[in-house]
C-alpha positions in Angstrom: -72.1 74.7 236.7 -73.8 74.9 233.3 -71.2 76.1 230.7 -71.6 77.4 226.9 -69.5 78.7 224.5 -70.4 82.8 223.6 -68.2 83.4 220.3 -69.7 86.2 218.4 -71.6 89.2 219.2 -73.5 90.8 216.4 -73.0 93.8 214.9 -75.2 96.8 217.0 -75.4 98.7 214.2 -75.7 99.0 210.6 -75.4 102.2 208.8 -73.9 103.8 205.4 -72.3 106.3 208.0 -69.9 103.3 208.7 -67.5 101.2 206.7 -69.1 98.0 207.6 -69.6 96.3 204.4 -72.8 94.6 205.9 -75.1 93.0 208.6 -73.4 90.0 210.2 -76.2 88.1 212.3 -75.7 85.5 214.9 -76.5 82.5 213.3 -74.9 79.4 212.7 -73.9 78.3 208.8 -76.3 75.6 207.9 -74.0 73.3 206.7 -73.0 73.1 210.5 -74.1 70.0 212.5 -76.0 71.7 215.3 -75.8 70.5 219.0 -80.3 70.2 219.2 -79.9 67.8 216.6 -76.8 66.4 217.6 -78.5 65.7 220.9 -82.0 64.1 219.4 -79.5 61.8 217.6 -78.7 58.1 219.2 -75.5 58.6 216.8 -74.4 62.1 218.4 -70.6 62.0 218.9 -70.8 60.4 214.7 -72.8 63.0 213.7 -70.1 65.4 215.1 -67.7 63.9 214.1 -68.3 64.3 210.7 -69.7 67.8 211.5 -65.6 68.5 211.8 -64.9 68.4 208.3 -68.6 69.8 207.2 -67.0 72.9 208.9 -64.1 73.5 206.4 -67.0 73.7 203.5 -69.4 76.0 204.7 -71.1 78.7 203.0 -71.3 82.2 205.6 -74.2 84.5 203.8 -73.4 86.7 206.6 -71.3 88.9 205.0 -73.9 89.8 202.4 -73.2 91.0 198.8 -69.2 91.5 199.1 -68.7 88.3 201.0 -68.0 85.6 198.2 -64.9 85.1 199.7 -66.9 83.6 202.7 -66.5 79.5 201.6 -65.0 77.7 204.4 -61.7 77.3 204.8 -61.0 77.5 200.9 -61.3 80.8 201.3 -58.9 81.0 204.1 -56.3 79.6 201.8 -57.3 81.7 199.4 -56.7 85.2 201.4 -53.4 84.1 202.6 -52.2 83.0 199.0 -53.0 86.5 197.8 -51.2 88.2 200.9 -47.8 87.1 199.5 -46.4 87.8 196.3 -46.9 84.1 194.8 -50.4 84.4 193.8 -51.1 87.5 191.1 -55.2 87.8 190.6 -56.2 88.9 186.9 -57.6 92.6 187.8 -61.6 92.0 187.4 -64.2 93.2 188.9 -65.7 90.0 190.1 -62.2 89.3 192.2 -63.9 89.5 195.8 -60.3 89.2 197.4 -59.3 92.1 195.9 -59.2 93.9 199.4 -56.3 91.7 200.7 -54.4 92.3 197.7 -54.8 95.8 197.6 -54.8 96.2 201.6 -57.9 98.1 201.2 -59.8 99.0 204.2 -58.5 95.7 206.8 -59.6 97.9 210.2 -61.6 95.9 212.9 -64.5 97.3 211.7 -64.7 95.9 208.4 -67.2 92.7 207.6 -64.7 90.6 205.9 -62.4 91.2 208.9 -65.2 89.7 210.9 -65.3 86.4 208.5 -62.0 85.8 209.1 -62.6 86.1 213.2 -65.8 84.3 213.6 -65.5 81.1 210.9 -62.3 80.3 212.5 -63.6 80.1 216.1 -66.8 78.1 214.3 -64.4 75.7 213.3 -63.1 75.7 216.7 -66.8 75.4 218.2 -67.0 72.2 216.5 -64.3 70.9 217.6 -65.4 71.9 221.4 -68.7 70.6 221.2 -67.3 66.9 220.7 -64.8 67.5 222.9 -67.3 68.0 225.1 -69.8 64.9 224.5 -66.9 62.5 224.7 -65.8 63.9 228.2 -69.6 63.9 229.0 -69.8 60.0 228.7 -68.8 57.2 231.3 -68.1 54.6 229.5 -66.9 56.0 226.0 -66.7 53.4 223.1 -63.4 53.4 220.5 -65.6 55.5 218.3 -65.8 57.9 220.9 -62.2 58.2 221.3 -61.2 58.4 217.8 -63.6 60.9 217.5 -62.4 62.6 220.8 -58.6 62.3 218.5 -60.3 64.1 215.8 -61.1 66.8 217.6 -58.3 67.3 219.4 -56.4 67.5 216.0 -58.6 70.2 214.4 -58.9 72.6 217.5 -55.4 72.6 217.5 -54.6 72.8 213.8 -57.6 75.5 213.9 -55.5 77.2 216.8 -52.4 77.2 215.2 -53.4 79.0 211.8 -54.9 81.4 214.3 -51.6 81.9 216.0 -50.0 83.0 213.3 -52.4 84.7 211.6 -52.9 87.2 214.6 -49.7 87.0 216.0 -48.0 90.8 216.2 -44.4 90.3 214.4 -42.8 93.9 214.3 -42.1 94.8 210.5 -41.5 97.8 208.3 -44.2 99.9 209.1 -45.0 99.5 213.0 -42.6 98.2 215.9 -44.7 96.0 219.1 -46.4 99.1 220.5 -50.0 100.0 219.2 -51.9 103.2 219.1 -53.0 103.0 222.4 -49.3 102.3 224.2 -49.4 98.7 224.6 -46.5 96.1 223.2 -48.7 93.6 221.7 -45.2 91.6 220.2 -46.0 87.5 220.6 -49.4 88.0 221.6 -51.8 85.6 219.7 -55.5 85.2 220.0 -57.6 84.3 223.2 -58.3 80.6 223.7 -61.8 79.3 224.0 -62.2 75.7 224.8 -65.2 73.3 226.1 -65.0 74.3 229.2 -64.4 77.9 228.9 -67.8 79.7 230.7 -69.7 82.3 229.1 -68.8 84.7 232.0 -65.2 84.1 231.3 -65.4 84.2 227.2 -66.2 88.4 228.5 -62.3 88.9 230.0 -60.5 86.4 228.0 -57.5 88.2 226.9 -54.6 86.8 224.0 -52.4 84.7 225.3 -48.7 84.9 224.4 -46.6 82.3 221.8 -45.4 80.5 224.5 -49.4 80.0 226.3 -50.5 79.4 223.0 -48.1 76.9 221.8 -48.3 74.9 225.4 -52.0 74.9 224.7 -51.8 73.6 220.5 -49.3 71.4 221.9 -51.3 69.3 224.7 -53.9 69.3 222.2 -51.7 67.3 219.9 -50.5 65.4 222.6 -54.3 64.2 223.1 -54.7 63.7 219.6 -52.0 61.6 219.5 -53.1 59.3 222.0 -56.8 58.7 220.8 -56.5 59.1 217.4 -55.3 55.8 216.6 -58.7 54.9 217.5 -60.5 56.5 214.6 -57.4 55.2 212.3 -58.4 51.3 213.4 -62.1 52.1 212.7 -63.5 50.3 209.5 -65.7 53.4 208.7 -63.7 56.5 209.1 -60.1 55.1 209.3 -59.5 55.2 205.6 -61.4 59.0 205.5 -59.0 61.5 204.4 -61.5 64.3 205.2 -60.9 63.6 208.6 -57.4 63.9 210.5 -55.6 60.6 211.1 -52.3 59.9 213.0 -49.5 60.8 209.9 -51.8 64.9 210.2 -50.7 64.9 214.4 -47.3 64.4 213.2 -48.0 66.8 210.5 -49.6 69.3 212.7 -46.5 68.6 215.3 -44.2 69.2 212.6 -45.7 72.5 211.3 -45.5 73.4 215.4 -42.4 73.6 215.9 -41.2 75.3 212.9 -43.1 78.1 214.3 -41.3 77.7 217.4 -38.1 77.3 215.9 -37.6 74.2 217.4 -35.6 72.4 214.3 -35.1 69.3 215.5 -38.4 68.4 217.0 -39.8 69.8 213.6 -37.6 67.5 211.9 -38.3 64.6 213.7 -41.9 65.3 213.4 -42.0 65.7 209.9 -40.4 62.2 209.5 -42.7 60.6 211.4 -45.6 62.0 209.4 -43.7 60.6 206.4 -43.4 57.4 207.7 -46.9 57.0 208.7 -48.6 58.6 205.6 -46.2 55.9 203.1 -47.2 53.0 205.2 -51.0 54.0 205.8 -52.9 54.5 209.4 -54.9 51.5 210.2 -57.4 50.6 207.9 -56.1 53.5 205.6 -54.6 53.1 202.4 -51.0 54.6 202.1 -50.0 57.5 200.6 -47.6 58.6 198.8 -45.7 62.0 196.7 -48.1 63.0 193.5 -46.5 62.7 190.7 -46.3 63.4 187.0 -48.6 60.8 186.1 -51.1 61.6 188.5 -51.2 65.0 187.0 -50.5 64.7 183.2 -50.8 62.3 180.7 -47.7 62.1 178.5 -48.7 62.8 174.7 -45.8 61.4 171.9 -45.9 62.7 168.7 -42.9 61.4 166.1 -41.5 64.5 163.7 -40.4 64.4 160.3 -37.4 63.5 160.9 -38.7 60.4 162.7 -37.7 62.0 166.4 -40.0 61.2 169.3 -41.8 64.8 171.0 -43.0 64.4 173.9 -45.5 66.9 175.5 -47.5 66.4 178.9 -51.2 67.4 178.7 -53.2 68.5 182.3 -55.0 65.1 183.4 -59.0 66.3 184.2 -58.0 64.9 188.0 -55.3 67.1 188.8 -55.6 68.3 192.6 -59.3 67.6 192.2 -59.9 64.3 194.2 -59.0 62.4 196.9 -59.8 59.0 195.5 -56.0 58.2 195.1 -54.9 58.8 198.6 -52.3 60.9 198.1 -53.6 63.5 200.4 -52.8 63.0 204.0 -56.4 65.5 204.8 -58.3 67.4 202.4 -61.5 68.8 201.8 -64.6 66.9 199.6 -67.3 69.1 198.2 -70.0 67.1 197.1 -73.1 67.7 195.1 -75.3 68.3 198.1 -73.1 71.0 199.6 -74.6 74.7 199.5 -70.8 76.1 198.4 -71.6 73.8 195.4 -75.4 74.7 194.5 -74.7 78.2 194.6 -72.8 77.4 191.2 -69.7 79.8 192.4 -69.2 80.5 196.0 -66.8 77.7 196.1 -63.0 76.1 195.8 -63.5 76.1 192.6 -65.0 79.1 191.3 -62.4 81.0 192.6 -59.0 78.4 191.5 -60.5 76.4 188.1 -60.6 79.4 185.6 -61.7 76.0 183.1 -64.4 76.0 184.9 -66.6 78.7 182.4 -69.4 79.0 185.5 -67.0 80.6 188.3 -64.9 83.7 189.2 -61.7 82.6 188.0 -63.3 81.9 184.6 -65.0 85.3 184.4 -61.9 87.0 185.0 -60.7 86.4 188.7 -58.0 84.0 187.2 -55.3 82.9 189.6 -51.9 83.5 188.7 -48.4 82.6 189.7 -46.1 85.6 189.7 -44.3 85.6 186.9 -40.8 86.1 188.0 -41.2 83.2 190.5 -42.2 81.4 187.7 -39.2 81.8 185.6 -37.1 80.3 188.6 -38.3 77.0 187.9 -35.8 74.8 186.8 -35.9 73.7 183.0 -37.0 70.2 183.5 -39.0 70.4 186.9 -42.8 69.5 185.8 -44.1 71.2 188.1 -43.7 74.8 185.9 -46.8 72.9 183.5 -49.2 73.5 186.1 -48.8 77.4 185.1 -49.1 78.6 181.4 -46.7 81.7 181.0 -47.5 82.3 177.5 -51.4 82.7 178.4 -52.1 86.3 176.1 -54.4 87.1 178.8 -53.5 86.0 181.6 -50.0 85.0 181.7 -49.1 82.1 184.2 -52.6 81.3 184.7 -52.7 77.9 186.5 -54.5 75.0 185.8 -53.2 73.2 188.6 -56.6 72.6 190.3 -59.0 71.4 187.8 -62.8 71.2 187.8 -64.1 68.2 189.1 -64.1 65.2 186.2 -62.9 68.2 184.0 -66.1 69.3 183.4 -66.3 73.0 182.8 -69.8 73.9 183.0 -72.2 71.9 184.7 -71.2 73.4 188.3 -72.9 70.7 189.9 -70.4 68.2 188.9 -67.9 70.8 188.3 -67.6 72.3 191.9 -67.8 68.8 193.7 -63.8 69.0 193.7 -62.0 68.4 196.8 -58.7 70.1 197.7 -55.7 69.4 199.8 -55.2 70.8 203.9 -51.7 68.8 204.1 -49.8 66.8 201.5 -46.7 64.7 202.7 -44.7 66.8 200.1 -44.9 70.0 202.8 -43.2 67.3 205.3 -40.4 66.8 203.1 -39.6 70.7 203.0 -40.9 71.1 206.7 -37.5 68.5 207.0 -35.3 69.8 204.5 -35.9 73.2 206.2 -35.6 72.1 209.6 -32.3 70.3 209.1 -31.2 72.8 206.9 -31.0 75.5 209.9 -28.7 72.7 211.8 -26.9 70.9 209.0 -27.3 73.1 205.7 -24.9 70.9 203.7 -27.5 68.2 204.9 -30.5 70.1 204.3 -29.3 70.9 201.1 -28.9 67.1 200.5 -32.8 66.2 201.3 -33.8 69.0 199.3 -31.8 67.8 195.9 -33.4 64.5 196.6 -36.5 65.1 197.0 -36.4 67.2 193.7 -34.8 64.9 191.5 -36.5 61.9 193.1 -40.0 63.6 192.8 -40.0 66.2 190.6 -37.7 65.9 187.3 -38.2 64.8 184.3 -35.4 62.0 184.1 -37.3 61.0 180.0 -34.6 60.7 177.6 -36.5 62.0 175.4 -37.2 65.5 177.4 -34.0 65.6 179.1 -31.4 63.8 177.1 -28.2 64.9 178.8 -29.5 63.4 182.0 -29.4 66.3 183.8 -29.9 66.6 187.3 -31.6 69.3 189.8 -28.4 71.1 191.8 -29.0 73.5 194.7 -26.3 76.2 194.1 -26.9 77.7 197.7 -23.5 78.1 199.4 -24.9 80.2 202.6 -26.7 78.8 205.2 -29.3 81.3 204.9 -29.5 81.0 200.6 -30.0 77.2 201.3 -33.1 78.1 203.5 -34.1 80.8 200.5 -34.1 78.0 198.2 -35.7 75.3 200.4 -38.6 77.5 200.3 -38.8 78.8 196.9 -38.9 75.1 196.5 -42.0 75.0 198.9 -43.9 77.9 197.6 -43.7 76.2 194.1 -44.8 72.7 195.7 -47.9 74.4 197.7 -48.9 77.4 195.2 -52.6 78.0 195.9 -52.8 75.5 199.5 -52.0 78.7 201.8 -49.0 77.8 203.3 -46.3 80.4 202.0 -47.9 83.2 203.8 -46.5 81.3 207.0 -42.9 80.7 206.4 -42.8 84.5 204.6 -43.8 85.9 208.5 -42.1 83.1 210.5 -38.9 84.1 208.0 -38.9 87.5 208.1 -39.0 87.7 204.1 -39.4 90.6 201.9 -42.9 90.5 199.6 -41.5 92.3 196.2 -44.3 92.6 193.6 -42.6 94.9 191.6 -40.1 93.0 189.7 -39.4 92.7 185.9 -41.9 91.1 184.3 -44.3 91.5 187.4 -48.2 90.3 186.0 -49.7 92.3 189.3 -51.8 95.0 188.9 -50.8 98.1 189.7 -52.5 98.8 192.8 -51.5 95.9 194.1 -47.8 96.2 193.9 -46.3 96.7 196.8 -42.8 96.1 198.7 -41.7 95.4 201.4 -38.4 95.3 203.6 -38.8 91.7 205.9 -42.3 90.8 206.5 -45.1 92.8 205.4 -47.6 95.0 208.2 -50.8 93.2 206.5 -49.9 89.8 207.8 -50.5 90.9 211.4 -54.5 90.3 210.7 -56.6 92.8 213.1 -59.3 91.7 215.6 -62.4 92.5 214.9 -64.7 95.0 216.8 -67.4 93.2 217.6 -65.0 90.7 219.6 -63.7 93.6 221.7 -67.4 95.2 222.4 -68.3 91.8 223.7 -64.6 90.5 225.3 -63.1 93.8 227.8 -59.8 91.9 227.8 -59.1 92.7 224.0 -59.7 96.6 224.4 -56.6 98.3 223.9 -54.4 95.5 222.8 -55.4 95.6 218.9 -52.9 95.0 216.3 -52.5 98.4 214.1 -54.4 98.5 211.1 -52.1 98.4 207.9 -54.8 99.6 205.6 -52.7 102.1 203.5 -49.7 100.9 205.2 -48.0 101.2 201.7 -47.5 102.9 198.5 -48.3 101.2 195.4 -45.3 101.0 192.3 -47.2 101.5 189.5 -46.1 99.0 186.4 -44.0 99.8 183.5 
């Protein structure tokens, strides 16, 4: 039996009478590998293979003129930062994200809605189509099966941001039963994989957690086994734009956190660490940033002969992966159409240096303020913000433009940015053994902080003082484990996760709160929004889907105005 893949449906209609944004047609995104010339290549399964990370930096014009949110899995990232209360966006009229932060207009029927659907199961097609090639062959060679590990990794890390992005969680606003009767609690997303048919994509209904982590999990299970193929290859084994063995344990790790399954998460997230320190293969090793990869440390001597010390933003900062110590990012390069189109790109919307892109016209990305001021005095992490900004206070300047340079977006935008650092694996740890040992989770967390992340200079921090977690309850030790993590991963779209696994308030109303007004909202436990809504045209072309919608939390809540 031939079998395809049917993903998307287009829109059948588009009319001012609607709230649909815009046309979405049914094409591919050219920076796609596509399977006709995938299969007039002799070098197919390589060509797809590196079509896996092409898909994380592609450019979806789809969405017309209110879709420059639409860059590959940046912009992912990017939506879920702003759904918490971590990320504040200067008010402007060029912030295209605005919607998520102001939980404007988020029904099934909305265009950006649809982005959020159809790039993800791109990514996913991608993945199938080698999946699919590698199967296809009799005698496959060691590329083939590294590349087979690849995509095994990336469906399944695609699958799992899916999960729990669509999961229904009940919250504040709406218990498990929609508007048409049906408990939709634990359901995720439907699963399409290389062999699904085309007659069978039309009554493929969301599976439950427990489907859907049996089916992320066997995926990782196959990574696991042929990965280590692509790891011992002299080409691809030291490419951190592709998933090696340390991301499966990464992935694993990140698994069963969601499942609550603490010590396999633990054990996971030590593996990962293990591997990532001593490299995969042919990789180089990675290890924790730190300051010096970051800052360059500027000594100035006073009048009265005393040694200042400040720490100026290095023009590499979260920008490149030369160093390896990424375990799997994301390279734009020169060539790329998110880069030519000068600001529909990483960073555009996250390097307000950069004087060519959103962030530097006004969309400048934030860190809350009173999250901010929780930083401990001698973490140097708090320098990647600037609170005293007159404009925008806390600005960040965390992720610079490429070489530093601020206006040539050619050079500029060729940045890369980070899917998984080993520093989430240290908190994924902390975390996990917190919830069965918190005196020991506690432990792991002060390490890591004073190990990684204080400034031990005499000169800064004469008193030697140390990093203490003051937690006494179990459940405070969690709180500040990940307080700790969303300061570690501001802007890498991670918090949004542990805030819905968690069951944690969003509060973005506080003293000193640098939101703007109509995007400050609280919550009680997790918010509505981040149960994201299928999109129509999924259920026109997919009967299994009718009826068993999320509700739609557009106007789910009332804004605090500011003082």
């Amino acid at each position: 039996m031939k079998k395809s893949i049917k993903l998307l449906t287009a829109l059948a209609f588009c009319s001012a009478a609607f709230t649909v944004t815009s046309c979405i047609e049914e094409t591919m995104p050219t920076d796609f590998v596509l399977q006709d010339e995938l299969d007039q290549s002799p070098n197919s399964v390589s060509g797809m293979l590196m079509a896996l990370p092409a898909s994380f930096n592609t450019l979806d014009a789809r969405t017309g003129n209110f879709g420059d949110y639409a860059i590959g899995y940046g912009g992912l990232m990017h939506i879920r930062d702003v759904e918490t209360e971590d990320m504040a966006i200067a008010f402007s009229d060029y912030d295209h994200f605005q919607p998520w932060e102001t939980l404007d207009e988020m029904g099934d029927n909305m265009a950006r809605t649809q982005w959020l659907w159809n790039y993800q199961y791109e990514v996913i097609l991608s993945a199938n189509k080698l999946i699919a090639a590698v199967k296809a062959k009799e005698e496959p060679s060691s590329l083939d099966l590294g590349a087979l590990g690849a995509a095994y990794a990336q469906r399944a890390a695609i699958y799992l941001d899916l999960a729990r992005e669509y999961e229904f969680l009940p919250n504040d606003k709406f218990s498990g039963t929609n508007s048409d009767g049906n408990n939709v609690t634990n359901l995720t997303v439907p699963i399409i994989t290389d062999e699904t048919t085309e007659e069978e994509t039309k009554n493929n209904p969301r599976v439950s957690r427990d489907v859907m982590a049996e089916f992320i999990e066997n995926d990782l299970d196959s990574a696991q086994k042929y990965i280590p193929y692509l790891d011992a290859n002299r080409t691809y084994g030291n490419d951190r734009t592709l998933p090696h063995l340390d991301v499966v344990y990464g992935l694993y790790a990140r698994l069963y956190m969601w499942l609550e399954k603490y010590q396999e998460a633990a054990m996971s997230a030590r593996n990962a660490i293990t591997l990532t320190e001593r490299g995969n293969g042919y990789a180089e090793a990675t290890s924790v940033t730190d300051l010096s990869d970051c800052f360059s440390t500027v000594v100035q001597v006073d009048e009265n002969g005393q040694e200042q010390v400040a720490y100026q933003i290095l023009p590499t900062s979260f920008n490149t992966m030369s160093s390896n110590k990424w375990m799997w990012g994301v390279q734009q390069t020169s060539e790329n159409s998110t880069v030519t189109s000068g600001i529909l790109n990483w960073t555009s919307w996250m390097s307000p240096e950069y004087s060519g892109g959103y962030a530097g016209a006004g969309a400048a990305p934030c860190i809350y303020l009173p999250l901010y001021n929780q930083i401990g005095s001698y973490d140097w992490r708090s320098l990647f913000w600037n609170s005293q900004d007159l404009v925008n206070p806390g600005v960040s300047q965390k992720f610079q433009p490429n070489e530093g340079n601020t206006s040539n977006a050619t050079v500029a935008c060729a940045a890369a940015y980070p899917l998984m650092r080993v520093e989430e694996m240290y908190f994924i740890e902390a975390e996990a053994i917190a919830h069965l040992s918190p005196d020991a989770g506690k432990k792991a967390l002060e390490d890591f902080i004073n190990n990684h992340r204080w400034i031990t200079d005499e000169r800064v921090n004469p008193r030697g003082e140390k990093y203490t977690c003051n937690a006494t309850s179990p459940d405070d030790v969690i709180r500040e484990i990940i307080f700790q993590k969303r300061i570690e991963l501001w802007g890498e779209g991670q918090t949004f996760f542990d805030i819905k696994r968690l069951n944690y308030s969003v509060d973005r109303t506080q003293d000193g709160s640098n939101f703007f007004d109509d995007a400050r909202f609280k919550t009680s436990g997790r918010p509505a929004w981040m149960n994201w809504v299928i999109v129509m045209t999924e259920q026109n072309s997919n009967n299994a889907l009718v009826g068993w919608n999320n509700p739609d939390p557009t106007g789910s809540y009332t804004p605090v105005a500011g003082n």
